[in-house]
N, C-alpha and C positions, 0 to 999 in steps of 0.2 A: 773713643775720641783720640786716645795715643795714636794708633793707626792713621788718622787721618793727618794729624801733625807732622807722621812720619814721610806719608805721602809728598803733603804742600811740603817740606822740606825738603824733599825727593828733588821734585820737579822744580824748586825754584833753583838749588844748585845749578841745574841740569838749563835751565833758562837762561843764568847769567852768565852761561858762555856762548850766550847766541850773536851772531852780531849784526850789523846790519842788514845782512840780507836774509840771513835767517828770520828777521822779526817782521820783515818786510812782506815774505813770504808767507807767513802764516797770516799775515793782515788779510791776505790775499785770498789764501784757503778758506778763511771765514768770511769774507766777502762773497767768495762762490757757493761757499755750503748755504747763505744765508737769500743769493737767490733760488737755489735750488726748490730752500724749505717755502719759496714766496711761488714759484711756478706750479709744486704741487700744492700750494691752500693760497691758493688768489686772493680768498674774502680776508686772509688779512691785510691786504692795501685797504680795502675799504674801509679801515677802523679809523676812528679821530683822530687827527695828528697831533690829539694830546692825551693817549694815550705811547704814542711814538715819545713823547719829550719827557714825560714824563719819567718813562722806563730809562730811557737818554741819563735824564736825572739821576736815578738811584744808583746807574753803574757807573756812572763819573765821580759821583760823592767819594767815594775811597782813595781813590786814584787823586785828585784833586788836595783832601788831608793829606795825605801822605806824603805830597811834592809841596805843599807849602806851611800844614802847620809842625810835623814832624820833626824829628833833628833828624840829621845826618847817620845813620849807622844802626838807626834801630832797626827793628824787626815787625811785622807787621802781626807773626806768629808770639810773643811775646804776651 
């Protein structure tokens, strides 16, 4: 588990010196990679588009804590 704290600590360093076009950019990359993953398995468009919000859901939940019930300064690794 250390290891992996060392990681996420690695790379958030290494993230909060990106700046806007760097984040921009990568919004971008995962936007291509994720038609990519959609060209070669089609049949996942055809799934419910509530499992689409749902998923939506789980990975905004963090991100949403963190920008409004959080203070200022903490850490997310803490």
């Amino acid at each position: 588990m250390n290891i992996l704290m060392k990681c996420i600590d690695y790379w958030d360093r290494k993230v909060k010196g990106f700046g806007i076009l760097e984040v921009k950019m990568a919004e971008a990359a995962t936007m291509g990679f994720t038609l990519i993953i959609v060209k070669i398995f089609p049949k996942i468009l055809a799934l419910s588009v509530w499992w689409f919000i749902v998923l939506s859901v789980v990975c905004e939940a963090p991100v949403l804590y963190a920008v409004w019930f959080k203070k200022n300064g903490q850490s997310g690794a803490a």
